[in-house]
C-alpha positions in Angstrom: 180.4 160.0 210.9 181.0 161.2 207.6 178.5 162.7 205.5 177.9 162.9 201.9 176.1 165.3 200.1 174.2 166.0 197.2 172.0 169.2 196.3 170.2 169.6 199.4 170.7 165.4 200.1 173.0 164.6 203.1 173.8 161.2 203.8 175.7 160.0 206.7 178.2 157.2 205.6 176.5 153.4 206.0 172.6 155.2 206.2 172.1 153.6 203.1 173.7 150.0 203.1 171.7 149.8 206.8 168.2 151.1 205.1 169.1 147.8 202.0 169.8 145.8 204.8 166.1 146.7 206.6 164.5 146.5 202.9 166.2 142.8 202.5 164.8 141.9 206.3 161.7 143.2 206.0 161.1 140.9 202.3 162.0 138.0 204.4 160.1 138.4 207.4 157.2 138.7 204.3 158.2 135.8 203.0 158.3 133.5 206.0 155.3 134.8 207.0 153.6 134.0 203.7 154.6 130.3 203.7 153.5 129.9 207.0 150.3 131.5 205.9 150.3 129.1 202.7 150.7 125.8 205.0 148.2 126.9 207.2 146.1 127.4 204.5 146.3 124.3 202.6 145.8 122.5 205.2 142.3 124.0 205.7 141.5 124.0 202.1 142.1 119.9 202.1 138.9 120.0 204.3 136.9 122.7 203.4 134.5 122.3 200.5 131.7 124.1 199.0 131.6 127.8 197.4 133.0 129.1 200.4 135.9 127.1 200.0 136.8 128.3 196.4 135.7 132.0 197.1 138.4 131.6 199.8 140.7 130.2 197.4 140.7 132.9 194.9 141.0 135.5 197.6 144.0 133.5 198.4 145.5 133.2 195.2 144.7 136.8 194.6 146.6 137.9 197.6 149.9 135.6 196.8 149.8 137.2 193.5 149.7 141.0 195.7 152.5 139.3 198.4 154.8 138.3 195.2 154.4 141.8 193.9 155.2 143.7 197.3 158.1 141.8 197.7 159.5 142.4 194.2 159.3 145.9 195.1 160.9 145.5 198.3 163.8 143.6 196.2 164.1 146.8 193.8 164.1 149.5 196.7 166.8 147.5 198.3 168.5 147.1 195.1 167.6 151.0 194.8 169.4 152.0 198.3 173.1 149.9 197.4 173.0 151.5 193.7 172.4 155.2 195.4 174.6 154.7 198.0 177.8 153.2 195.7 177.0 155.9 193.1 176.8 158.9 196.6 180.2 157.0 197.7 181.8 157.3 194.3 180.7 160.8 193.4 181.9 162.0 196.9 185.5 160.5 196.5 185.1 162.0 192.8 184.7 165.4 195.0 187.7 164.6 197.4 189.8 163.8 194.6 189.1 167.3 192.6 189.4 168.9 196.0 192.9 167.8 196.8 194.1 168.0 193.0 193.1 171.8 193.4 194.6 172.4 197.0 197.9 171.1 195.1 197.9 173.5 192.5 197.3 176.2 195.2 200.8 174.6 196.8 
């Protein structure tokens, strides 16, 4: 496996792409889980009345707005994770490139 490194950052070849690929799995596995949650939910709300019932429905509402934040973040860290590991790809063929253009000149 190849490695890439920057300053005291090594990164093996595909770590990255494999840790976006987790991210992405991870928001969906949130996801599901939340609409399931949400069905479940509703259902109980269609028969539950009183202040207990709305107290619950806030809480709920509340935490949907938390679930859509969490997985907004897990969108931008897998976005994140591709953008560092296509700009650690291209800076370490940058590297290659000035490496072999100077063991050229050396002939």
């Amino acid at each position: 496996m190849s490695q890439m490194s920057q300053g005291d950052l090594v990164v093996g070849e595909g770590v990255l792409a494999a840790a976006s690929e987790a991210v992405t799995r991870a928001r969906t596995d949130v996801t599901t889980l939340s609409r399931q949650l949400a069905g479940e939910i509703e259902a109980l709300e269609s028969r539950w009345k009183g202040d207990g019932a709305r107290a619950f429905e806030r809480l709920h509402h509340a935490w949907q707005s938390k679930q859509q934040r969490v997985v907004g973040a897990l969108d931008g860290l897998a976005a994140a994770l591709e953008e560092t590991g296509r700009d650690a790809v291209a800076t370490d063929s940058a590297q290659a490139d000035v490496t072999q253009r100077l063991l050229s000149r050396l002939g």
